[in-house]
N, C-alpha and C positions, 0 to 999 in steps of 0.2 A: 439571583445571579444566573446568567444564561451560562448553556452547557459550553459553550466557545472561551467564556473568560476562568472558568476552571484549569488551574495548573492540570499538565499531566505529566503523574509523578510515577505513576503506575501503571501495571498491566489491565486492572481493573479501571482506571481512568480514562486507560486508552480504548477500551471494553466497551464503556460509555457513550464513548464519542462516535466509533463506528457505529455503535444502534443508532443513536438521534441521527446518523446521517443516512444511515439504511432505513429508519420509517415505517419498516414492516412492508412496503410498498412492493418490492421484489423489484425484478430488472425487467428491460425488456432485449438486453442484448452485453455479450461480453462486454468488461468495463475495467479499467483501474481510475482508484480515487488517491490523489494523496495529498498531503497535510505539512505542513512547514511550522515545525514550533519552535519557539525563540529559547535563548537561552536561559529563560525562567522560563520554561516547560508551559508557556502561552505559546495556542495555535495563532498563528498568521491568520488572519481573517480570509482568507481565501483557501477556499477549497477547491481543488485543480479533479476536474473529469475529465476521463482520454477513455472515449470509444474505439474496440478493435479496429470496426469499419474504418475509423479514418486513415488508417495506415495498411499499405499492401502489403499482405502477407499478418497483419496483427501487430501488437504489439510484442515486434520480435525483439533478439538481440542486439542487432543496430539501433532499433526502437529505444530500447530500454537505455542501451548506454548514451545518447544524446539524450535525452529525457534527465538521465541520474547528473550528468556533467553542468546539463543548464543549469538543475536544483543545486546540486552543488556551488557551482558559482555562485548563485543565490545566497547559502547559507553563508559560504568566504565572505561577502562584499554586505550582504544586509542584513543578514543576522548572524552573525560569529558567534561560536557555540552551541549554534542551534542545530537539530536534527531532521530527519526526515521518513515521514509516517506512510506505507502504501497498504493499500487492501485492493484485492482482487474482488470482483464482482461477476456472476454471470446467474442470469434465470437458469430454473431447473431445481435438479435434485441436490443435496449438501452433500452426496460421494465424491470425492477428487474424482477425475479423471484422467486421463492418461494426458489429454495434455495440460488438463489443471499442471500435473505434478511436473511437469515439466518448464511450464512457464514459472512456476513454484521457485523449483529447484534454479533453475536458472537467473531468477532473477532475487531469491535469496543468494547467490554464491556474489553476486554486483553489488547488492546491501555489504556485506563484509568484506570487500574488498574498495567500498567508496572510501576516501580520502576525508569524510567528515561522520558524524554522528547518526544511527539510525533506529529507528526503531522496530519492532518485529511485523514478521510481514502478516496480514489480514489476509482472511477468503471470508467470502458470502456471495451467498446464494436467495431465492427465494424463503430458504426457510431456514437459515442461518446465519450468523457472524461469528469468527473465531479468530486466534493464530492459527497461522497454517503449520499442521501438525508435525514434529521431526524425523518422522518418517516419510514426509512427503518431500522434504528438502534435501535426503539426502542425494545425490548423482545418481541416475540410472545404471545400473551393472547389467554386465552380458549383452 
């Protein structure tokens, strides 16, 4: 059984999936990946890359929220019930950064605030894969 037709039912499923897509390979430049799994918790066969560079300014918040609305409509019209998987990606070291945690926090507050189903946000790095931690998601103070 290939790692794609494995339900993901869990945080360790989903664990899984991020490695076989990370490769150990590392990056060569900021990245988000994400994943569209149906309503039996099968990935959609395609897996969606979005490099910063392509977008001015990165993958910002105008970014993000046309990005989450397309998918969303995706899930409404083609997979009803289904959810939606992102991990962040950037070469270097596994320490969040200040704008890790900002891209983080921001774009975990648009996960919970989407209109359909999703699942916890992913960081990796060259020498990591993880959820990104609740301390990194909380909102900036001061």
């Amino acid at each position: 059984m290939r790692i794609q037709d494995r339900p993901i039912r869990s945080l360790r499923d989903l664990t899984r999936v991020w490695r076989f897509i990370d490769g150990d390979f590392g990056y060569d430049a900021p990245q988000m990946f994400a994943l569209l799994i149906d309503r039996h918790d099968t990935i959609v066969p395609t897996v969606i890359q979005v490099y910063d560079a392509e977008w001015d300014g990165g993958l910002d918040a105008e970014v993000m929220a046309t990005f989450l609305e397309a998918h969303g409509e995706l899930l409404r019209t083609e997979y009803p019930g289904g959810s939606l998987a992102l991990m962040r990606a950037r070469p270097g070291s596994p320490t969040l950064t200040n704008e890790d945690r900002t891209w983080c926090s921001m774009t975990h507050e648009m996960l919970v605030a989407a209109p359909f189903r999703t699942r916890p946000l992913f960081f990796a790095t060259d020498r990591s894969v993880g959820v990104v931690p609740p301390a990194a998601l909380a909102a900036p103070t001061g």
